[in-house]
N, C-alpha and C positions, 0 to 999 in steps of 0.2 A: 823812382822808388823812394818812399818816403821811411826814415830808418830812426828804430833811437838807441842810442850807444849809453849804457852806464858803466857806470865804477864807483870803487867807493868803499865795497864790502871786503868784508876780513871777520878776525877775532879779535874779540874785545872785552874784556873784564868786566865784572858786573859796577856797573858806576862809570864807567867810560866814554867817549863819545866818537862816534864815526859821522863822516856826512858823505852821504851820497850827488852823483850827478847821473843828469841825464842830458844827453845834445841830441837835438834834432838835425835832421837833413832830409832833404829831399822838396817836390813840388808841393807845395800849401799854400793857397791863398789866403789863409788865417785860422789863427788857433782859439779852439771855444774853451779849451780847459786842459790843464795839467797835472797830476797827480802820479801820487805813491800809491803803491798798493802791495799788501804783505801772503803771504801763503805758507805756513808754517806745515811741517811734515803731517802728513790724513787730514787736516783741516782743507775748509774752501779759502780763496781768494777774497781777503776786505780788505777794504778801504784804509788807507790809514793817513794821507791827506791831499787836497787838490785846492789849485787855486784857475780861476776865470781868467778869459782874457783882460777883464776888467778890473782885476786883483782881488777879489772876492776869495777867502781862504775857509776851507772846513776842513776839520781835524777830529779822527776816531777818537773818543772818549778817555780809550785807554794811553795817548800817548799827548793827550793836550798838557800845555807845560813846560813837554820835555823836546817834543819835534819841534823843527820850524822848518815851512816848506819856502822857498823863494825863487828869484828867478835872475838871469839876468837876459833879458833881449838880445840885443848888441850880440849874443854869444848864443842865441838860439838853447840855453841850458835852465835846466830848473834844479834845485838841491834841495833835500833834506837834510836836514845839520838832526842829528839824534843826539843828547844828551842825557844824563843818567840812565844809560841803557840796563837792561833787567835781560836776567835768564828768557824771561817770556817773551822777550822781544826777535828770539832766533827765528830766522825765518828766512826764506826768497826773498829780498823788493823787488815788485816790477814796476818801472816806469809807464806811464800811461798816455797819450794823448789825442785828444779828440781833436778834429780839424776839419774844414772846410777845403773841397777841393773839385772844380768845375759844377759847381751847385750843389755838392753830395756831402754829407756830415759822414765823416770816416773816423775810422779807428785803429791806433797802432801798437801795439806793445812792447817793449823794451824786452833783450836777452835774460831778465832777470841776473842780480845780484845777491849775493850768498850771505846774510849777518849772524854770526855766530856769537853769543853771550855768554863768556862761560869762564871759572877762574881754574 
């Protein structure tokens, strides 16, 4: 059972900064990519940044700047560090990752975490 466990979210003042994580576990022969992803109340799920197994990083328009996605191996974990966080940045994150596993390209999503922006 391949799992991903985050943390990270809370309340935070508009100007503040949280960073989230995410850990992998479970069988995976290898990872094709990593990413955040946001869902704020009646909207759909976007994108908000992912990086390659090859370190390859994109980031939604609206938070380049201010997010930075990274990773540490070693620790099977990937973080968004959010800084100068905005009202409009309230929302779910769900962790994301795509992965290789007995020849098959799968997909898994995190419990989601709750970012509140608000003074």
């Amino acid at each position: 059972q391949v799992q991903l466990v985050e943390s990270g979210g809370g309340l935070v003042q508009p100007g503040g900064s949280l960073r989230l994580s995410c850990a992998a576990s479970g069988s995976i022969w290898s990872i094709n990519s990593r990413g955040w992803y946001c869902q704020a109340s009646g909207k759909q799920r976007e994108l908000v940044a992912a990086i390659t197994s090859g370190g390859s990083i994109n980031y939604a328009d609206s938070v380049k700047g201010r997010f930075t996605i990274s990773r540490d191996n070693a620790k099977n974990t990937v973080y968004l560090q959010m800084n100068s966080l905005k009202p409009e940045d309230t929302a779910v994150y769900y962790c994301k990752m795509s992965y290789r596993y007995q020849f098959k390209l799968l997909e898994v999503w995190g419990q989601g975490t709750l970012v509140t922006v608000s003074s």
